[in-house]
C-alpha positions in Angstrom: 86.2 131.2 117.5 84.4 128.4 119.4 84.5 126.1 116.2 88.3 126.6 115.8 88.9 125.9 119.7 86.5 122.6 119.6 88.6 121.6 116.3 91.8 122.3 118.3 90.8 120.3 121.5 89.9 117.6 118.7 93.0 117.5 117.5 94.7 117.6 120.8 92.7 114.3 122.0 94.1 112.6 118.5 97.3 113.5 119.2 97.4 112.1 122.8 95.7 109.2 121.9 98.6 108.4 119.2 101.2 109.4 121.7 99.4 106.5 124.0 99.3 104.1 121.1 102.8 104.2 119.8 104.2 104.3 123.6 102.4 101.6 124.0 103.4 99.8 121.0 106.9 100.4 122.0 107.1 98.9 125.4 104.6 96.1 124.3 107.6 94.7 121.7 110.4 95.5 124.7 108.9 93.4 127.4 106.1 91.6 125.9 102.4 92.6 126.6 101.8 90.4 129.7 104.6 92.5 131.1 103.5 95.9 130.5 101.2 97.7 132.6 99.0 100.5 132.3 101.4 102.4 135.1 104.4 101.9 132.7 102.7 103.2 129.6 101.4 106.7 131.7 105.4 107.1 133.0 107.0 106.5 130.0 104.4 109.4 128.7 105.1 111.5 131.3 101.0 111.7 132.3 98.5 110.3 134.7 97.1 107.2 135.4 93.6 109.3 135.4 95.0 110.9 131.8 95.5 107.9 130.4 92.3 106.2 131.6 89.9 108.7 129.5 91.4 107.0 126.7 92.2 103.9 126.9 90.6 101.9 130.3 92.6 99.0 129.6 95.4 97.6 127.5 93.3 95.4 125.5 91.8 98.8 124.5 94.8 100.2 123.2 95.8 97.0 121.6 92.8 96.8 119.5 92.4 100.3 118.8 96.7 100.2 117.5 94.8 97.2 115.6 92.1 98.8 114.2 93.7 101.9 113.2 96.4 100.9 111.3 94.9 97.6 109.2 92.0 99.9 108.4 94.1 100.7 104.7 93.8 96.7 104.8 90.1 96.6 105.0 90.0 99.4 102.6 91.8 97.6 100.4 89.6 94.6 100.3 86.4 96.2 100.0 87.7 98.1 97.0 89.0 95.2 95.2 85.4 93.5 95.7 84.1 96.2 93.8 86.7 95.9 90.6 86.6 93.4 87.8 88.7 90.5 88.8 91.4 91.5 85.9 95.0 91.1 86.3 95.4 94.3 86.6 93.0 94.5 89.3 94.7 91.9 91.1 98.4 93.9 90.6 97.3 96.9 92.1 95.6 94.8 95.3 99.0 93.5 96.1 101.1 96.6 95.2 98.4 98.5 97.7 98.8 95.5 100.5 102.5 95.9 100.3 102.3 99.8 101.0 99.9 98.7 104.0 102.0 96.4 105.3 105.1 99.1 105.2 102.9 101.4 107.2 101.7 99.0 109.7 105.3 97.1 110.1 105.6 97.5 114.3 102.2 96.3 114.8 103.0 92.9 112.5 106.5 92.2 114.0 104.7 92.7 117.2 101.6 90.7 116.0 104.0 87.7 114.4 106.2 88.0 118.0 102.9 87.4 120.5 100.6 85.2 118.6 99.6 83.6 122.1 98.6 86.5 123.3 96.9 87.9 120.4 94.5 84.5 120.7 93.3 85.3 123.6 92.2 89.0 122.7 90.5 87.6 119.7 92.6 90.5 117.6 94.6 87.3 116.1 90.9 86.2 114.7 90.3 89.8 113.5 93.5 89.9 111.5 92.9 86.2 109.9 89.3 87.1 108.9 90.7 89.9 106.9 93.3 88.0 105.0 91.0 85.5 104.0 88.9 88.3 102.9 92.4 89.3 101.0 92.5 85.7 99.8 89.2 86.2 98.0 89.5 88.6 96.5 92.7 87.7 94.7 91.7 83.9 93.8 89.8 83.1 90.9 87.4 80.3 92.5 87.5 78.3 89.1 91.2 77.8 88.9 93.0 74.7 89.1 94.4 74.0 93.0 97.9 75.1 92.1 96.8 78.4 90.7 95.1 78.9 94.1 97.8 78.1 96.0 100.3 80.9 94.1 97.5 83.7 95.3 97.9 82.7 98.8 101.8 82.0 98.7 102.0 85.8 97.3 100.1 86.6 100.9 102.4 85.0 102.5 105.6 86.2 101.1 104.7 89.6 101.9 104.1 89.1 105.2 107.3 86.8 105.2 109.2 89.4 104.0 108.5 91.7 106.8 110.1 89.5 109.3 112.1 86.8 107.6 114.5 89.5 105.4 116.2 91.5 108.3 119.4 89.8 108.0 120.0 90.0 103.9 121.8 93.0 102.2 120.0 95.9 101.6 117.4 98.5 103.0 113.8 98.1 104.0 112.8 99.7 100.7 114.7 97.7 98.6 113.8 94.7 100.1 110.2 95.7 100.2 110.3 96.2 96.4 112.0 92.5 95.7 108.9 90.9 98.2 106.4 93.1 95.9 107.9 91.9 92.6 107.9 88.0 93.5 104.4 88.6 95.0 103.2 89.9 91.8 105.2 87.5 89.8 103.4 84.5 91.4 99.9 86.6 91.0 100.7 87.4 87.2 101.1 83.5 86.9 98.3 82.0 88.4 95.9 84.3 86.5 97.6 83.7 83.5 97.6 79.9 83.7 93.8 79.8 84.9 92.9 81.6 81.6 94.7 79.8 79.6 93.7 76.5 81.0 90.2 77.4 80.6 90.6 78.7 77.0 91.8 75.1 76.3 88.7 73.4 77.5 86.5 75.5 75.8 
């Protein structure tokens, strides 16, 4: 009995610390996060001041936690592709993964992409480039020509372009997710193809 009530107080505390993040989240991209105060965030949730303070004391805290939890599938990610053999199809399932990522974590990058000022100054901005270039790494081949290079880290980027630069063409987040995913794993398909063949030739 005592296990199951502990398990459910658990679960309780996750829950309210969601409800906290995604409140958060919400009124951060409304008003911007300068504007936003810990009093807002406990009204708009219908709690405490005290509540929300055995949380989260600050909203740096809840920033970086709304960080941490949701680019964790990123990190993830990247320590799982260090561990493959740097195939093709290695590479193809590390984008197809980082667009799925990407989909989950969509509020927190239009946020992100919307206060990069801000996100300087909390060092969470640093956080989230150190992990792309950890992304980077794992999809370049270190050996191939500049070019090559450059279509691994333009694949990167039209993922994350597509999160925020596609709102205004025809058709729905899925669809549009799917047309990103296939360019990004066109241009990924390429540059490993061309950096093989190019070395095959100077052999």
């Amino acid at each position: 009995m005592g296990g199951t009530m502990e398990g459910t107080k658990q679960r309780r505390r996750g829950d309210t610390r969601q409800r906290i993040q995604d409140v958060a989240l919400k009124l951060f991209a409304e008003q911007g996060y300068e504007k936003t105060s810990l009093r807002e965030i406990a009204e708009r949730l219908d709690v405490t001041k005290a509540a929300l303070y055995y949380h989260f004391k600050t909203k740096e805290e809840i920033l970086v936690s709304l960080f941490e939890d949701l680019t964790q599938p990123i990190e993830d990610l990247i320590e799982w592709g260090r561990r493959q053999p740097p195939t093709l199809e290695t590479k193809q399932e590390i984008v197809r993964r980082y667009s799925e990522a990407l989909a989950e974590a969509l509020p927190l990058f239009r946020f992100m992409q919307e206060n990069q000022a801000t996100l300087k100054e909390l060092r969470t901005g640093e956080r989230f480039r150190n992990r792309m270039l950890g992304l980077r790494d794992i999809l370049i081949d270190p050996h191939a020509p500049l070019v090559d290079q450059v279509r691994c880290v333009s694949a990167v980027f039209t993922m994350h372009a597509g999160m925020i630069a596609l709102d205004d063409l025809p058709g729905t987040d899925e669809e549009k997710r799917k047309a990103v995913l296939e360019v990004a794993t066109a241009l990924i398909t390429e540059a490993h193809q061309a950096t093989h063949a190019a070395a095959a030739q100077a052999r």
